[in-house]
N, C-alpha and C positions, 0 to 999 in steps of 0.2 A: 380053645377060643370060643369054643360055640356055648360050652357051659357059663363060660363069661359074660356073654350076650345075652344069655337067657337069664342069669341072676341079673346083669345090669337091669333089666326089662322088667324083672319082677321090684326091684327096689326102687324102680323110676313110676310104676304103677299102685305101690304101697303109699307111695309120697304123695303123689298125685291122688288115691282117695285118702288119705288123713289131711291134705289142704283142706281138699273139701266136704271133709267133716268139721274140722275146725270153722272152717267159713260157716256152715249150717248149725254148729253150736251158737257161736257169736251173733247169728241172726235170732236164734231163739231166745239169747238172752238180753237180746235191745242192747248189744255192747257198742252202738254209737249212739246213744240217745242218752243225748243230754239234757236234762232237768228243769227249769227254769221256778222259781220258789213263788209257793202260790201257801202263804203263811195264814193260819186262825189267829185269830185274838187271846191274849189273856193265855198263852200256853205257859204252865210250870210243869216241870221235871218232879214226878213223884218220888220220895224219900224213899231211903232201903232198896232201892230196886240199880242195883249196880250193877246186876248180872242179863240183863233182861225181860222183855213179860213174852214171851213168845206169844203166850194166850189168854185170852182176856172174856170171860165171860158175865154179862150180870144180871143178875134176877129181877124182879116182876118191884119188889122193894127197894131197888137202888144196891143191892148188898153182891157184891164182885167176888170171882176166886180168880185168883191171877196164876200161870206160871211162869217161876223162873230157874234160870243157870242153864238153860238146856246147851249142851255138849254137841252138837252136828257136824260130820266129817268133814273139813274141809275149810270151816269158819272158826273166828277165834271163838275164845272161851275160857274159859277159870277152872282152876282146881277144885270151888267150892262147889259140893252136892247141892245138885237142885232145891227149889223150896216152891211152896205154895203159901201164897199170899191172900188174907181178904182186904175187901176195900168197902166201907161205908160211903156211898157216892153222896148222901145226905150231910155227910159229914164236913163241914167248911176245911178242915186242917187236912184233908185228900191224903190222910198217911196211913200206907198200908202198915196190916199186920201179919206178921208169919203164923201160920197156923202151926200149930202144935201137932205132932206127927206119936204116930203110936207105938212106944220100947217094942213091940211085935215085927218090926218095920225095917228094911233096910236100909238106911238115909245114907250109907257114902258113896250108895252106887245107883242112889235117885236120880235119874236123867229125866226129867218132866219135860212131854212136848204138848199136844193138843190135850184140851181138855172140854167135859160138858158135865151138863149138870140136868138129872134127871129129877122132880120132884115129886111123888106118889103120890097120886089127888086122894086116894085111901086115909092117909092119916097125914099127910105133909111131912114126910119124912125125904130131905135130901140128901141124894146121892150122887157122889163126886166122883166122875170116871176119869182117869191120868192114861196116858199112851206113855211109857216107861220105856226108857234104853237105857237097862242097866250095861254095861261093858259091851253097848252098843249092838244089844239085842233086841226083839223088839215083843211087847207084853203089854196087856193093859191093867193097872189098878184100880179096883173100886172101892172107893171109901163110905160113910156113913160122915156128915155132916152133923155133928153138936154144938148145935147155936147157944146154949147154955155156956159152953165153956170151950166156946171158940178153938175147935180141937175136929182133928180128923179119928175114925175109927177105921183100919183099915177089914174089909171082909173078906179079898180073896184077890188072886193073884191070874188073869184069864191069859192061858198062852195057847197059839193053836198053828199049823203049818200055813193057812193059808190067811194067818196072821202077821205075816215074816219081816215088813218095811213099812208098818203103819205111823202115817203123821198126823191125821186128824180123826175124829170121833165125833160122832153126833147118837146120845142114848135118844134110845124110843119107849122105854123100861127100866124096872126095875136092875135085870140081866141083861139086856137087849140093847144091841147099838148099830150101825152104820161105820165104817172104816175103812180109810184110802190106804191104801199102800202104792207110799211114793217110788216104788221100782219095779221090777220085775224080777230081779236077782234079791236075794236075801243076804247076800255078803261078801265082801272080797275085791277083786278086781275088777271083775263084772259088774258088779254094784255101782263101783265109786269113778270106774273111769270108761269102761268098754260100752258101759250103758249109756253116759253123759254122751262118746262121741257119737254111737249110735244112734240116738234120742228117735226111736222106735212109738209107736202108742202101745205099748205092752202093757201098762200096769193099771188096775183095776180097783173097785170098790167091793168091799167083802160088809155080809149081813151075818152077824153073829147071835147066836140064842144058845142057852144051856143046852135043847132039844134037835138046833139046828145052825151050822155054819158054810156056808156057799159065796158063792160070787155070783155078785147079782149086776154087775154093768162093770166092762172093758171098752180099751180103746184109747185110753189117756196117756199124754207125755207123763204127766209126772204129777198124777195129783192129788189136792193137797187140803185147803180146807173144805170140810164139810158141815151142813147143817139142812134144818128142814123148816118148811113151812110153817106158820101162826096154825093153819086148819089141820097139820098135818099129812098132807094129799101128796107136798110134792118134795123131795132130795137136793140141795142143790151142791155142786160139786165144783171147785175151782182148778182146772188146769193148768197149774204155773206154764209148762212152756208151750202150751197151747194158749197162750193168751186169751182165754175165755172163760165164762162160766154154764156150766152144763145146770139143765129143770131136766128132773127125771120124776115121773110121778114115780109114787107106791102103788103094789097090786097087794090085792090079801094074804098074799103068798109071802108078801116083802120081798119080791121082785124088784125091780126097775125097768121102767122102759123111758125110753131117752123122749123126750118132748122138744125141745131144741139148745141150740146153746148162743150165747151171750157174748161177742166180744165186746173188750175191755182196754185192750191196748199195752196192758200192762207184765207184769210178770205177779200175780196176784197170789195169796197168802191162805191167810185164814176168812173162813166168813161168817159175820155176824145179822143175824136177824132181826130189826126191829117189831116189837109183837104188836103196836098197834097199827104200824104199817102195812107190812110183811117190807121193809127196804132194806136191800143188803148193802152191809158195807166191810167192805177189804182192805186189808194189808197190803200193800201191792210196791215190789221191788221193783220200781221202773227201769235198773240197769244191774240185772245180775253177776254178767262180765266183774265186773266191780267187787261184788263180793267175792267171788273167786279166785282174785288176782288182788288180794284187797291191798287198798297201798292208804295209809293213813292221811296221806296230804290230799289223797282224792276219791274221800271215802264212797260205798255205794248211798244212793242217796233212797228217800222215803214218798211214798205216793196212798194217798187213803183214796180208794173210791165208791159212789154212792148207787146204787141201781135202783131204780123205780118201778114201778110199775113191769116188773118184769117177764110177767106173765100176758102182758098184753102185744099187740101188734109191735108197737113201737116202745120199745123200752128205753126209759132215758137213764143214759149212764154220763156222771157228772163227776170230776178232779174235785174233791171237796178242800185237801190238803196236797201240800209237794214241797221236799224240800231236797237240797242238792247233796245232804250229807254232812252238814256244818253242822245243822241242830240236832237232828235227828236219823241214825245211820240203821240202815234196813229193816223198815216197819214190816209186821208179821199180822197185826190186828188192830181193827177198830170199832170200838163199843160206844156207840150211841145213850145216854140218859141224860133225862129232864135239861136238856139245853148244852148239853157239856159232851164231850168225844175224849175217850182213853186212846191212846195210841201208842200199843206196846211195839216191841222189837225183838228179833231173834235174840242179841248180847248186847245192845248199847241198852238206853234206858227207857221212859215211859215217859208219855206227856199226858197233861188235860188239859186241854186248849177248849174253850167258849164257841160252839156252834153259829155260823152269824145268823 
């Protein structure tokens, strides 16, 4: 009888904390927050892009490398191999092209997720960095950009232990980058479910160099986009279920030290830089619940937001976009140029909607 008591007691105590882990995921993921459509103007759905743009990045000329197909646990997705897209934003007909990938190259087990784009003021030669999960491992690719004949070069393949769960990348170099890893487990159970009910600040931003690789800033639920400053000076880092965004300056060492952070409200993505602003703007999953439990008739819906002046006392942060998952089903990024916002997605599609 007594062993009976004491199992009832443990399995009435198991239940009672997995309630309330559940309740405390469901908080993290905004799973009662609902949406209300705050639409742009003039949005069309960019051609070829069936599989998704997870990320969206675009240079100084209007000229875009997009990714898509990406494969992530949990969420739908296609059997087709990832692909990498460019985009002429100059161009009126807004139809991307697939870049041409190199016979060196593994393409049926390309899972492209974050992406950036370094350009060496030396000779203006760009280079195209991919975060890769082939069979759901995690690697970064670096390419060589040929603007001549629209075509990647692939040069090297960077894998490292304390590389294990990377979703975004921000290069500072030629070799050199900045990278989140969205977990603290590198695979398995842990990874995909004990972590989620968990939701610990465990996982951290790692500084990569041929010469040197460390972790330079912990503490985050789970995060995700990264990028840097117009000057250079400062890191900024988005917390999906922290609902914020972290300013970490750089030390010469390529350190971090944490500056403050930034709530948002949202469940936030990827982040984009404007260069003559310094204004970010995010991808932002306003009800992740949704994605997770996805049910088609009530899809997760899309949230773009804009940060201002972030660095200063009072930072305004502004809903520039929202929609409840009818148009556009969980946005991951948002790229600002000459009057016009891309807004890609983890697997639905891509808009360009007219800035007002």
């Amino acid at each position: 009888m007594g062993k009976l008591v004491i199992i009832s007691l443990v399995i009435a105590a198991f239940a009672a904390l997995l309630g309330e882990r559940i309740v405390n995921l469901r908080r993290r993921t905004l799973a009662t927050r609902e949406l209300p459509n705050n639409h742009l103007p003039n949005c069309v759905a960019l051609k070829n892009l069936g599989d998704g743009a997870e990320d969206i990045t675009i240079l100084g000329n209007g000229f875009a490398f997009i990714s898509a197909g990406l494969k992530y646990p949990g969420l739908p997705s296609s059997d087709v191999p990832g692909k990498i897209f460019s985009l002429d934003m100059n161009d009126p007909r807004m139809k991307p092209v697939e870049l041409r990938m190199p016979r060196n190259f593994d393409l049926e087990s390309f899972n492209p997720h974050g992406i950036s784009v370094y350009i060496d003021p030396s000779d203006d030669t760009i280079y195209l960095f991919v975060v890769n999960h082939p069979e759901h491992n995690s690697q970064v690719e670096l390419f060589r950009f040929g603007e001549d004949d629209i075509a990647l070069v692939h040069l090297k393949t960077i894998k490292h232990e304390l590389l294990h769960s990377v979703n975004d990348i921000v290069a500072v170099g030629a070799d050199s980058f900045y990278a989140t890893n969205d977990h603290y487990f590198s695979s398995g159970f842990y990874k995909h479910m004990a972590e989620l009910l968990l939701a610990q600040p465990w996982a951290n931003v790692v500084y990569y160099s041929p010469e040197e690789v460390k972790v330079v800033s912990e503490g985050y639920y789970f995060p995700n986009g990264v990028n840097i400053s117009p000057d250079k000076r400062h890191i900024y880092v988005a917390d999906l279920f922290g609902h914020n965004v972290h300013v970490l300056e750089r030390k010469e060492d390529n350190a971090l030290v944490s500056v403050k952070s930034v709530a948002v409200g949202s469940l936030c993505d990827n982040i984009e830089v404007e260069p003559e602003t310094g204004d970010l703007w995010l991808g932002c999953h306003p009800n992740a619940w949704k994605a997770y439990v996805f049910d088609p008739n009530d899809p997760p819906g899309s949230e773009v937001i804009q940060i201002q002046n972030i660095h200063s006392d009072h930072p305004v942060v502004t809903q520039v976009y929202a929609d409840d998952g009818h148009v556009l089903i969980g946005s991951s990024v948002a790229a600002p140029y000459g009057g016009k916002l891309l807004i890609g997605t983890v697997f639905h599609k891509a808009l360009c909607c007219d800035l007002k």
